[in-house]
C-alpha positions as a Markdown table, in Angstrom:
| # | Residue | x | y | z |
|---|---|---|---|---|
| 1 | Unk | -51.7 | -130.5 | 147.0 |
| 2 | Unk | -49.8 | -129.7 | 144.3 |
| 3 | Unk | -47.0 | -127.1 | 144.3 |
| 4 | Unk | -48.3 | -124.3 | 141.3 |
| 5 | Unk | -47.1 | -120.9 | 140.4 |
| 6 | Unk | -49.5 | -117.7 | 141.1 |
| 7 | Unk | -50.5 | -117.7 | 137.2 |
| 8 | Unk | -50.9 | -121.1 | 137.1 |
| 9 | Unk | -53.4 | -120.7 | 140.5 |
| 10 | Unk | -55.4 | -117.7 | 138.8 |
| 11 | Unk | -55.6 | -119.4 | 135.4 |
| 12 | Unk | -57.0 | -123.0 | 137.4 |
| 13 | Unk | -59.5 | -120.9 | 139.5 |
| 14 | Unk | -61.2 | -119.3 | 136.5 |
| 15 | Unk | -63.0 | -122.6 | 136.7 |
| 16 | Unk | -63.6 | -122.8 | 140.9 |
| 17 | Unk | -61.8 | -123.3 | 144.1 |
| 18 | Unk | -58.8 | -124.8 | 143.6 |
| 19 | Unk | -56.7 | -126.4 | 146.8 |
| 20 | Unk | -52.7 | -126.0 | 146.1 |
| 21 | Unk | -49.3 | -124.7 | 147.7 |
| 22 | Unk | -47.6 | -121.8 | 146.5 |
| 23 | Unk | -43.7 | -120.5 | 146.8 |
| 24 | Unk | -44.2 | -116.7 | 147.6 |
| 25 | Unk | -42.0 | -113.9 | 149.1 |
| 26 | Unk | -43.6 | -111.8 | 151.3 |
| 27 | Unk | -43.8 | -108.1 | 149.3 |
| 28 | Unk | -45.2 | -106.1 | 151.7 |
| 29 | Unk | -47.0 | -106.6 | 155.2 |
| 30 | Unk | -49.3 | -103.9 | 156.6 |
| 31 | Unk | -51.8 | -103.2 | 159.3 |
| 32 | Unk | -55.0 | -102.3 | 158.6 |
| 33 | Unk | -58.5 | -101.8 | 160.1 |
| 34 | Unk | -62.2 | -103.1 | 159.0 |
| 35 | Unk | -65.2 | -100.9 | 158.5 |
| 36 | Unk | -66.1 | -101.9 | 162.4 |
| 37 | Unk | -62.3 | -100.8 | 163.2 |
| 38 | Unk | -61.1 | -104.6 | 164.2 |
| 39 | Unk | -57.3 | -104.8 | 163.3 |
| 40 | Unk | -56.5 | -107.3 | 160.4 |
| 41 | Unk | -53.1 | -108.0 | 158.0 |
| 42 | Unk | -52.9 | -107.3 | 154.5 |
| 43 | Unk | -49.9 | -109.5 | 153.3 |
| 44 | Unk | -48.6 | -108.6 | 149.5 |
| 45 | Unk | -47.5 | -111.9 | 148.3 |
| 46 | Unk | -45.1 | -112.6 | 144.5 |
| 47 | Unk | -43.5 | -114.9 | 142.9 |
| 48 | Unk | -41.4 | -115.0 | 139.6 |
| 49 | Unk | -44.3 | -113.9 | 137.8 |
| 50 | Unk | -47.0 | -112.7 | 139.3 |
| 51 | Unk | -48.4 | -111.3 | 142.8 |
| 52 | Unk | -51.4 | -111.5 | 145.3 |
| 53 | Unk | -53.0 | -110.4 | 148.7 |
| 54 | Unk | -53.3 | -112.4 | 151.9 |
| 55 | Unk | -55.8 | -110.6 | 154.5 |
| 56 | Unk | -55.1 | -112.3 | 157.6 |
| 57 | Unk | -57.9 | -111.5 | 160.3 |
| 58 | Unk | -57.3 | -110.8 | 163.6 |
| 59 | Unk | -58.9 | -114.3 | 164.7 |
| 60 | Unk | -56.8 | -116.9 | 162.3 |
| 61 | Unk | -54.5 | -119.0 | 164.2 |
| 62 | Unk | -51.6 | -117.6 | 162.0 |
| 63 | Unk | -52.5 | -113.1 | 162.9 |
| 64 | Unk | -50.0 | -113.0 | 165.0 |
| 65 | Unk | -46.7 | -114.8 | 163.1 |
| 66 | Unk | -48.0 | -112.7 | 159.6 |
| 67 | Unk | -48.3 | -109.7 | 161.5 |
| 68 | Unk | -44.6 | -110.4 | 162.2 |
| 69 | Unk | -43.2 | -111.0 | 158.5 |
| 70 | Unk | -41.2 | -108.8 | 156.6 |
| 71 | Unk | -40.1 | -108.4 | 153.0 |
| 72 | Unk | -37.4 | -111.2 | 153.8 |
| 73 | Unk | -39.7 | -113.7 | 155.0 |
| 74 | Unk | -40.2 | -116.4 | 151.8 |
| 75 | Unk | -42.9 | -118.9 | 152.9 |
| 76 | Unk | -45.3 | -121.6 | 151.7 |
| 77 | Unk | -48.9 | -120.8 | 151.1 |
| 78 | Unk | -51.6 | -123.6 | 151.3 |
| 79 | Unk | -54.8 | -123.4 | 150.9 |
| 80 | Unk | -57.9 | -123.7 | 148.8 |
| 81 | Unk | -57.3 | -120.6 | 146.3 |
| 82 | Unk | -60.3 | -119.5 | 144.2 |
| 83 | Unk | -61.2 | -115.7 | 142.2 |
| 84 | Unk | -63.1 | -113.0 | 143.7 |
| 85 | Unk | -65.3 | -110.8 | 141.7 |
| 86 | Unk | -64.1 | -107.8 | 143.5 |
| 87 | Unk | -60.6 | -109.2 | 145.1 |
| 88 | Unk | -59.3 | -111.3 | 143.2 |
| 89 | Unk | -57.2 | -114.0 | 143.8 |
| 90 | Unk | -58.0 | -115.3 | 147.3 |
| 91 | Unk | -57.5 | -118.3 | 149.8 |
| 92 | Unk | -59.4 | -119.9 | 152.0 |
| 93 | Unk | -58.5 | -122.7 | 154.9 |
| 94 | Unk | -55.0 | -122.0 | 154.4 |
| 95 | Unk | -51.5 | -122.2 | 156.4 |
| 96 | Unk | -48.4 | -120.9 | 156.0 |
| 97 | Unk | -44.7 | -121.9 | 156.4 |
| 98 | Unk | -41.3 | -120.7 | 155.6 |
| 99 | Unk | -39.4 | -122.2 | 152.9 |
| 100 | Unk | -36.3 | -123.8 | 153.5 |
| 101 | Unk | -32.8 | -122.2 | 151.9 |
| 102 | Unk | -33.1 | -124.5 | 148.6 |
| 103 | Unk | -37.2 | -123.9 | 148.3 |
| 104 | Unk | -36.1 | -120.2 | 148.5 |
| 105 | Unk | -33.2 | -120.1 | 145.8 |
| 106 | Unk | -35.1 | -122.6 | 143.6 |
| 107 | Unk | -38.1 | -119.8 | 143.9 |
| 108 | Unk | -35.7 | -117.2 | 143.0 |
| 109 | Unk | -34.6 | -118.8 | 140.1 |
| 110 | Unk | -38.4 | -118.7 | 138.7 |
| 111 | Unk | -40.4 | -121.6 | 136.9 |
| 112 | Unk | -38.3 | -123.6 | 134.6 |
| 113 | Unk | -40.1 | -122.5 | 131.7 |
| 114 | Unk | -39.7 | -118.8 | 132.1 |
| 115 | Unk | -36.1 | -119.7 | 133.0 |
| 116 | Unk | -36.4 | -121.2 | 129.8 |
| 117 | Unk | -37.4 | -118.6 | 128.2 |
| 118 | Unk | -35.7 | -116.0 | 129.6 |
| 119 | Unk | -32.1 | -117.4 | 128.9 |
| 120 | Unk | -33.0 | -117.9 | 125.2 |
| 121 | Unk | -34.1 | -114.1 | 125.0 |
| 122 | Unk | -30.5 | -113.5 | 126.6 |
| 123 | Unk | -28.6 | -115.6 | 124.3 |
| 124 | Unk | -30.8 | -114.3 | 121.4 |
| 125 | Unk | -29.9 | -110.9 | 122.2 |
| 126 | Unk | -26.3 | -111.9 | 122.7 |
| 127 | Unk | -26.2 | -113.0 | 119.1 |
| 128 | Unk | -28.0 | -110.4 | 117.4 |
| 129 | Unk | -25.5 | -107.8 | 118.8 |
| 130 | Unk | -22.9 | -109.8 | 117.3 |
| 131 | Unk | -25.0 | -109.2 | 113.8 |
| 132 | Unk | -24.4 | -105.2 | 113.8 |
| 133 | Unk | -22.2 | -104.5 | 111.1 |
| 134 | Unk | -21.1 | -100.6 | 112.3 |
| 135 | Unk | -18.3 | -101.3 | 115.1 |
| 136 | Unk | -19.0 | -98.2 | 117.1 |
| 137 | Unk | -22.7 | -99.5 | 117.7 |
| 138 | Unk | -21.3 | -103.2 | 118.1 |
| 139 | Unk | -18.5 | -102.4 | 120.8 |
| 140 | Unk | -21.0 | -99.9 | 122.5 |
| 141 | Unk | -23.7 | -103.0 | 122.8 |
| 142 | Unk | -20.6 | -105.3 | 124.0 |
| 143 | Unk | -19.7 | -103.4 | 126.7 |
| 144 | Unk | -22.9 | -102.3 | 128.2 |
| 145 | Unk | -23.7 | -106.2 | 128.3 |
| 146 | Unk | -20.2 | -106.8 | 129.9 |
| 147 | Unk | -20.5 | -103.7 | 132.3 |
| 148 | Unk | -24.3 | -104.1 | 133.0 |
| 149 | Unk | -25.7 | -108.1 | 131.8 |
| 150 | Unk | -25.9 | -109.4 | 135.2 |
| 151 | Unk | -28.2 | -105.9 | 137.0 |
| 152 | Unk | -30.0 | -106.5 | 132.7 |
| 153 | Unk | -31.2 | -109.4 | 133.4 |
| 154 | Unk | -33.3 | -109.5 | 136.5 |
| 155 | Unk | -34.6 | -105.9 | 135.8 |
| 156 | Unk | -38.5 | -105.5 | 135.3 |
| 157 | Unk | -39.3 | -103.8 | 132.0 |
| 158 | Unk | -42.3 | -101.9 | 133.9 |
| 159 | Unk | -43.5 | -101.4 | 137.2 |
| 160 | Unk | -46.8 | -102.8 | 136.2 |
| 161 | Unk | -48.0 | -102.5 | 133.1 |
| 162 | Unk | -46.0 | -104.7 | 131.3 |
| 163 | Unk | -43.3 | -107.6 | 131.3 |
| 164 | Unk | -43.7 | -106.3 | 135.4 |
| 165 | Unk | -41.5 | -109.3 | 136.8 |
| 166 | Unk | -37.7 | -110.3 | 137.6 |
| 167 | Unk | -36.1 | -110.2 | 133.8 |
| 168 | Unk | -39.1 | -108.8 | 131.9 |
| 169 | Unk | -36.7 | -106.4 | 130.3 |
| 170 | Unk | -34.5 | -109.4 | 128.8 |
| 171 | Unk | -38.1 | -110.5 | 127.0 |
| 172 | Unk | -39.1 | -107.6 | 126.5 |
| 173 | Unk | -36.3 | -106.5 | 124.6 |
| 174 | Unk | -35.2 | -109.9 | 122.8 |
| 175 | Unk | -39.0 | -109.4 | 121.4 |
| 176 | Unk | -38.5 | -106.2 | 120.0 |
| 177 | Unk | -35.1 | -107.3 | 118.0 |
| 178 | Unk | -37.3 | -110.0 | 116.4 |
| 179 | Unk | -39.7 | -107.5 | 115.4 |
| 180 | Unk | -37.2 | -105.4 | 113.8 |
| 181 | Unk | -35.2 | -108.2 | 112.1 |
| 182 | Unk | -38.8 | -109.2 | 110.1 |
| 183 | Unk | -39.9 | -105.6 | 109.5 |
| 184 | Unk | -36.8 | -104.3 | 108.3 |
| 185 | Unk | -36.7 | -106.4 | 105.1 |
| 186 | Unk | -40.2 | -104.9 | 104.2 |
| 187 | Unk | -38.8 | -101.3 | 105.1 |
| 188 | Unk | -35.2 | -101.5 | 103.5 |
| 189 | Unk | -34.1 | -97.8 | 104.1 |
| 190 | Unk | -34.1 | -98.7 | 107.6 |
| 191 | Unk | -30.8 | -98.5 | 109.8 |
| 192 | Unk | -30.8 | -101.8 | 111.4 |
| 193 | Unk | -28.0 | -101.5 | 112.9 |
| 194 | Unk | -28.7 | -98.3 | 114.6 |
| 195 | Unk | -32.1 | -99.9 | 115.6 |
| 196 | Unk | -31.1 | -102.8 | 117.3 |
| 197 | Unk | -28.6 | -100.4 | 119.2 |
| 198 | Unk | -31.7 | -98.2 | 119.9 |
| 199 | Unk | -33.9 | -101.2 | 121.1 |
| 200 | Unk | -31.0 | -102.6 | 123.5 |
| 201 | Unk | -30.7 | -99.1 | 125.0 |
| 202 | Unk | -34.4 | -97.4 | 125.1 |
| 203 | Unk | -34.9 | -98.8 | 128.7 |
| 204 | Unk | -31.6 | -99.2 | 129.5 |
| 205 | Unk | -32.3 | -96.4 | 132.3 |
| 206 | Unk | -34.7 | -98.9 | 134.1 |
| 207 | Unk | -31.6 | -100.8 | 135.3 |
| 208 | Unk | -32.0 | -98.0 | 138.3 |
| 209 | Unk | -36.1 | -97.6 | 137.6 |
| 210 | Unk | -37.4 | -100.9 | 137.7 |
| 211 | Unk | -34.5 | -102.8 | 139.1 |
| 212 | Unk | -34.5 | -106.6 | 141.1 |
| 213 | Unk | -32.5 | -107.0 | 144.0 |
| 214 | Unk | -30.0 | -110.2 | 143.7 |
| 215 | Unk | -32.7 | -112.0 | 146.4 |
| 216 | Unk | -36.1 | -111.2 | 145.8 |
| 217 | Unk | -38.8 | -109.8 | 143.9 |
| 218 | Unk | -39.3 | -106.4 | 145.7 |
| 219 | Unk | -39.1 | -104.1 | 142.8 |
| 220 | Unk | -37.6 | -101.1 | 145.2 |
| 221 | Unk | -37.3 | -97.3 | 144.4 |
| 222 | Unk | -34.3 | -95.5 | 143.4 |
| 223 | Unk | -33.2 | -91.9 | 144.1 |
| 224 | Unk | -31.5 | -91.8 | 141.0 |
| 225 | Unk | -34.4 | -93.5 | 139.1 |
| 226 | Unk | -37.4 | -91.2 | 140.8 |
| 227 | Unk | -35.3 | -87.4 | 140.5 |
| 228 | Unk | -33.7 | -88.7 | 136.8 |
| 229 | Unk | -36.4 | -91.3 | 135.0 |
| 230 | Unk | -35.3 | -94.0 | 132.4 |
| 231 | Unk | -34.9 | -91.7 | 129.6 |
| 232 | Unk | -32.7 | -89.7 | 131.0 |
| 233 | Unk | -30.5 | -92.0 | 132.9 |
| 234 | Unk | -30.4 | -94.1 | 129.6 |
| 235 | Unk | -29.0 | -90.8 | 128.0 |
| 236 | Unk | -26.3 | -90.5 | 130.0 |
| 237 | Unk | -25.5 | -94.3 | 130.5 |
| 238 | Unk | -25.1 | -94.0 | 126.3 |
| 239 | Unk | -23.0 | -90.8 | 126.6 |
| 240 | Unk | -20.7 | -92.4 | 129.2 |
| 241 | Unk | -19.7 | -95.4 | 127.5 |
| 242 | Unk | -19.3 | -94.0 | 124.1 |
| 243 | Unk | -16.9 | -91.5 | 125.7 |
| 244 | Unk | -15.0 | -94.5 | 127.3 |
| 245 | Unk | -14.9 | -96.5 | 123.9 |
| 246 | Unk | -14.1 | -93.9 | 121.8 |
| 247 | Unk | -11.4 | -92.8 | 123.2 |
| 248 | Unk | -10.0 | -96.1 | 123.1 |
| 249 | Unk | -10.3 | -97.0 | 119.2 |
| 250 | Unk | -10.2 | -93.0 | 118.1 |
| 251 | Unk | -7.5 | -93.8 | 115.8 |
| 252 | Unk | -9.3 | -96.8 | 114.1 |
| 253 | Unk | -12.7 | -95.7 | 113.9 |
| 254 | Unk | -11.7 | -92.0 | 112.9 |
| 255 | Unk | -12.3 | -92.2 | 109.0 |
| 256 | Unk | -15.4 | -94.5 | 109.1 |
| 257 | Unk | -18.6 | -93.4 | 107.6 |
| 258 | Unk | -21.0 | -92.2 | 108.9 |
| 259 | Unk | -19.3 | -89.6 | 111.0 |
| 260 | Unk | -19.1 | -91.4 | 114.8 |
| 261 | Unk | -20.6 | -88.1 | 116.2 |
| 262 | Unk | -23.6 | -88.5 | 114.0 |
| 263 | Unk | -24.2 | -92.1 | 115.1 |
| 264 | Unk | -24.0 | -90.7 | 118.8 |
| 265 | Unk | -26.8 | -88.1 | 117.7 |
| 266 | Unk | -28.7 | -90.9 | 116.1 |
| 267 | Unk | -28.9 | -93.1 | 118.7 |
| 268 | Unk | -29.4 | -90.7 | 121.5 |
| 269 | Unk | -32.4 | -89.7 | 119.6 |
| 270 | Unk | -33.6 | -92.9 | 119.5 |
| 271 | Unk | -33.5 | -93.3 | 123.4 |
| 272 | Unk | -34.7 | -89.1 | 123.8 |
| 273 | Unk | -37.9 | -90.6 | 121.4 |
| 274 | Unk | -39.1 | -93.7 | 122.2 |
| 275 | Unk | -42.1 | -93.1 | 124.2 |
| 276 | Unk | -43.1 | -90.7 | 121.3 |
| 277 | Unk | -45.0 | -87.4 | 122.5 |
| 278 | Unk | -43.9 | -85.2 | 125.2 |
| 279 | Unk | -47.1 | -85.8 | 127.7 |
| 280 | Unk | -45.8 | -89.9 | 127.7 |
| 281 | Unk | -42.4 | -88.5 | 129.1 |
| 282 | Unk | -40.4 | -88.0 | 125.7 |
| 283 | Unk | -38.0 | -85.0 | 125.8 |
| 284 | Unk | -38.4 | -85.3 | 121.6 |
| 285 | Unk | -41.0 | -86.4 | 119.3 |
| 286 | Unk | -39.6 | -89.0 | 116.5 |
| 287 | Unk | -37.9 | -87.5 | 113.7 |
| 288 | Unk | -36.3 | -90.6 | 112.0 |
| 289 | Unk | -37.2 | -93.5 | 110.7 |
| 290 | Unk | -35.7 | -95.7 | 113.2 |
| 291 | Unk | -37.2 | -93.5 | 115.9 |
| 292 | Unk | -40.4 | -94.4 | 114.9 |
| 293 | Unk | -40.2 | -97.4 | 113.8 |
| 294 | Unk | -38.8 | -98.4 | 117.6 |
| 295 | Unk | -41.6 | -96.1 | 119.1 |
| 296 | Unk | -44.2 | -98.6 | 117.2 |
| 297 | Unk | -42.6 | -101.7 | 118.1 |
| 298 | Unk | -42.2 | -101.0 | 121.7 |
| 299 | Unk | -45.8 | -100.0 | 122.0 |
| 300 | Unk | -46.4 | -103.1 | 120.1 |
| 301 | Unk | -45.0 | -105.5 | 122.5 |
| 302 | Unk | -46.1 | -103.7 | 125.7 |
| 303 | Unk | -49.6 | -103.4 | 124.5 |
| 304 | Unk | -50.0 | -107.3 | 123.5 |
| 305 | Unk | -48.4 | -108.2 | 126.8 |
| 306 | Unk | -50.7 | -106.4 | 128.4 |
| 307 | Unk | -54.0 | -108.5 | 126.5 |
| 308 | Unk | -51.9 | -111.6 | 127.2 |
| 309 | Unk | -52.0 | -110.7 | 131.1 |
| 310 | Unk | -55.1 | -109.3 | 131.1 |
| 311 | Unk | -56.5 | -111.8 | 130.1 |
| 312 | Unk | -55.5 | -113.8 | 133.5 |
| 313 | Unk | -56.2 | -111.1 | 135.7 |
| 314 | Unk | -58.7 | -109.1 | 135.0 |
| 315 | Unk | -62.2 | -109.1 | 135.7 |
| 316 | Unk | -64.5 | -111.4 | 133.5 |
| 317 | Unk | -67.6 | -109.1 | 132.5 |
| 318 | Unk | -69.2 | -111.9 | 130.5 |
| 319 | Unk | -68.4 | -114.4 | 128.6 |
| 320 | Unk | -65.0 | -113.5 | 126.7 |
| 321 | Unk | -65.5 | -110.1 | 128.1 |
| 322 | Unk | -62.9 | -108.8 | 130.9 |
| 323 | Unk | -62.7 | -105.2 | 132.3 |
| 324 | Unk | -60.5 | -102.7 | 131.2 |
| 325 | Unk | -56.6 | -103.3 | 131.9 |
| 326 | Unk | -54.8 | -99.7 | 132.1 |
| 327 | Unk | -53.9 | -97.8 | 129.7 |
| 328 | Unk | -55.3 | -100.0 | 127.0 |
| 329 | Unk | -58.4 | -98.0 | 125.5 |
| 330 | Unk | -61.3 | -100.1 | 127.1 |
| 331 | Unk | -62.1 | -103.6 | 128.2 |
| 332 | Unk | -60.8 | -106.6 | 126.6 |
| 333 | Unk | -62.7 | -109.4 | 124.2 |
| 334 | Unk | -60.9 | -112.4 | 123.8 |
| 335 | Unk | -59.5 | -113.2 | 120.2 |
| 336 | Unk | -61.7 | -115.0 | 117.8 |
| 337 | Unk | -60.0 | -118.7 | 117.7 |
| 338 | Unk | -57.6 | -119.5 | 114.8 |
| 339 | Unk | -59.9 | -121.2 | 111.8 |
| 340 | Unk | -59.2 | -124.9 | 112.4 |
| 341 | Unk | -60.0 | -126.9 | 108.9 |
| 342 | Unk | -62.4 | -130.2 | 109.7 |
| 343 | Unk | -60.7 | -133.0 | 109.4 |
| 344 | Unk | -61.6 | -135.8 | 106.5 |
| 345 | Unk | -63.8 | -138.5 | 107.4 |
| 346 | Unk | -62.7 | -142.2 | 106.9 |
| 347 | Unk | -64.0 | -141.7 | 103.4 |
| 348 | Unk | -62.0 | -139.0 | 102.8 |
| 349 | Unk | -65.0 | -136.4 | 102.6 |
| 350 | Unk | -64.7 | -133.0 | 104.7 |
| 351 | Unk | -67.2 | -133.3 | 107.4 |
């Protein structure tokens, strides 16, 4: 059997049963009863990427060991996986083992193309800090990197709706820069400066929210993330290290223009705004044109994550129909393919 990622399982089984292994952590383990009260195990089972559930009846060979597992059990999963119209992802004549110490850390490390991907989004965002012309915002980006890069970078950018895995804020965010850098051109009274800034810090607060432990992919809960929420904690990250930076260039940056306290404002606002109304969380609507324009682009990102996902895991209703991912407006319909020009014939004639 070949050794396949969770997406790469769901995507295969859109077209039947499909027999492979699996690299999982173990998310969460549970006891639970049928309608006819007979005890069973409902294992929550991720990867890098992506998650499904094991139920393990009380008569399989292998009840009693899952009953056992807890979030620090990483194991192999083989079997013949194939969809569910009401489930989901499922498996069938499987077995289980655990992974050895290198399986484990290679697993952690996620598939080498989201590695990939996911170390150009950091070097891209690396770079484009660099590009801010206003030293205040530059030296503010630097040092939430230096302070912050390593916790940045396995962070999830949502819970679940979107960019939901182990660095989704790193793409996440490295997506919205690009968006800005091409818009901003079109939109020329635009700060891009300030709005890069604004970008790298909007979720800055779900370093606590949505964070990754060092070995695994058990997105745990925060007191500080819970009582507080992103916005706020991303508020008073901001706050913190522009105290600790101004106070060490005060003399140097005391004549530049804008005023440093109104680039503070700015960007605070731009952090206070981004979800946009007060019902989506918001403690202000957006009253600038950076504020809105990084209101848009997050939404922008989030929401075509979200088809792109969707896509893989929801429901098909009929052909290119799926059902309805929350909280996009209704179900989904695949895009209409790219036009594709026929290619001559021999004779050189379009066919």
């Amino acid at each position: 059997m070949d050794l396949m990622t969770l997406t790469e399982i769901r995507k295969a089984a859109q077209n039947g049963a499909v027999p492979a292994r699996v690299h999982v952590q173990v998310e969460s383990a549970a006891p639970k009863l049928t309608r006819e009260q007979q005890p069973y195990c409902e294992l929550v089972l991720a990867d890098a990427c992506d998650r499904m559930t094991l139920r393990v009846w009380s008569d399989h060979p292998a009840y009693k060991a899952c009953s056992a597992l807890t979030t620090e059990n990483f194991m192999e999963l083989s079997g013949d996986f194939h969809r569910h119209s009401q489930y989901g992802l499922e498996a069938r004549k499987w077995t289980v083992r655990p992974l050895t110490d290198q399986e484990k850390n290679e697993l952690l490390q996620g598939p080498a193309d989201l590695r990939a991907k996911q170390g150009a989004d950091w070097e891209f965002i690396a770079q484009t800090i660099q590009t801010i012309a206003d030293p205040r915002l530059r030296a503010l980006c630097d040092a939430f990197l230096k302070e912050w890069g390593d916790r940045f970078r396995r962070t999830a950018a949502a819970r679940n709706y979107h960019h939901a895995r182990r660095g989704g804020l790193v793409e996440h965010t490295a997506q919205m820069m690009r968006v800005a850098k091409e818009i901003v051109p079109l939109y020329p009274e635009l700060n891009l400066d300030l709005l890069l800034a604004g970008i790298l810090f909007h979720d800055c607060g779900k370093l606590w929210e949505n964070q990754m432990p060092e070995n695994g992919f058990n997105m745990s809960y925060d007191e500080r993330g819970e009582l507080m929420g992103h916005i706020s904690i991303g508020l008073e990250l901001v706050n913190s290290l522009w105290r600790k930076i101004l106070s060490e260039n005060s003399t140097a940056w005391k004549d530049l223009v804008p005023a440093s306290e109104d680039v503070r404002l700015h960007l605070l606002h731009l952090i206070g705004a981004h979800h946009g109304e007060p019902q989506f969380g918001s403690p202000v609507s957006p009253k600038t044109p950076e504020a809105m324009a990084l209101h848009y682009i997050d939404n922008l990102d989030a929401r075509l994550e979200m088809f792109a996902a969707g896509y893989t895991t929801a429901k098909p209703l009929a052909a290119r129909i799926f059902d309805r991912v929350r909280p996009l407006p209704g179900n989904l319909v695949k895009s209409l393919d790219k036009f594709s020009p026929k290619p001559p014939s021999k004779d050189g004639t379009l066919l």
